[in-house]
C-alpha positions in Angstrom: 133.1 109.9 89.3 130.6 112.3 88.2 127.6 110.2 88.5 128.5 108.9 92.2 128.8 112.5 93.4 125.5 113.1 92.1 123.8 110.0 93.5 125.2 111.2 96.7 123.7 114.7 96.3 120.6 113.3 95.6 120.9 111.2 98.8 121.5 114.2 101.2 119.0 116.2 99.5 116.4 113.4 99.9 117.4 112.8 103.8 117.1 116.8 104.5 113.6 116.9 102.6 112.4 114.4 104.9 113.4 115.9 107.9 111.6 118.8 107.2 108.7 116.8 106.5 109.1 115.3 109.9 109.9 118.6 111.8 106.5 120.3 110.0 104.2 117.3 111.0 105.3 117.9 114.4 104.2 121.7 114.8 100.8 120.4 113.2 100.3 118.3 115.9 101.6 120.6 118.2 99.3 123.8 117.1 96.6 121.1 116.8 96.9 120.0 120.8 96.8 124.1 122.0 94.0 124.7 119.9 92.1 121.7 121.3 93.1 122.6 124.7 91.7 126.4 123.7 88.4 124.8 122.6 88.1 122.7 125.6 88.7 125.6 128.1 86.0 127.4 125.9 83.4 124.9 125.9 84.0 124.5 129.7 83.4 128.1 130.5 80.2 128.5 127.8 
C-alpha cells in the first residue's frame, strides 16, 4: 500500500511540474511579443 501511494505522489508531483513548465513558457512568449512590438514602435520612430 505504501509503494502505490507513492507512485501516485510522484504522479501528481510530475503533472504539477509540467504545468508550470507550460504556464512559464507562456509569459516568455508573452514578454517576448511586447518587447518586439516595443522595438518595432522604436525602429519606426528612429
Amino acid at each position: 500500500m505504501e509503494n502505490k501511494n507513492i507512485k501516485w505522489d510522484s504522479i501528481f508531483y510530475g503533472r504539477a511540474w509540467v504545468a508550470n513548465i507550460i504556464d512559464t513558457i507562456q509569459k516568455k512568449d508573452v514578454l517576448q511579443s511586447f518587447y518586439l512590438k516595443r522595438y518595432l514602435m522604436r525602429a519606426m520612430m528612429a
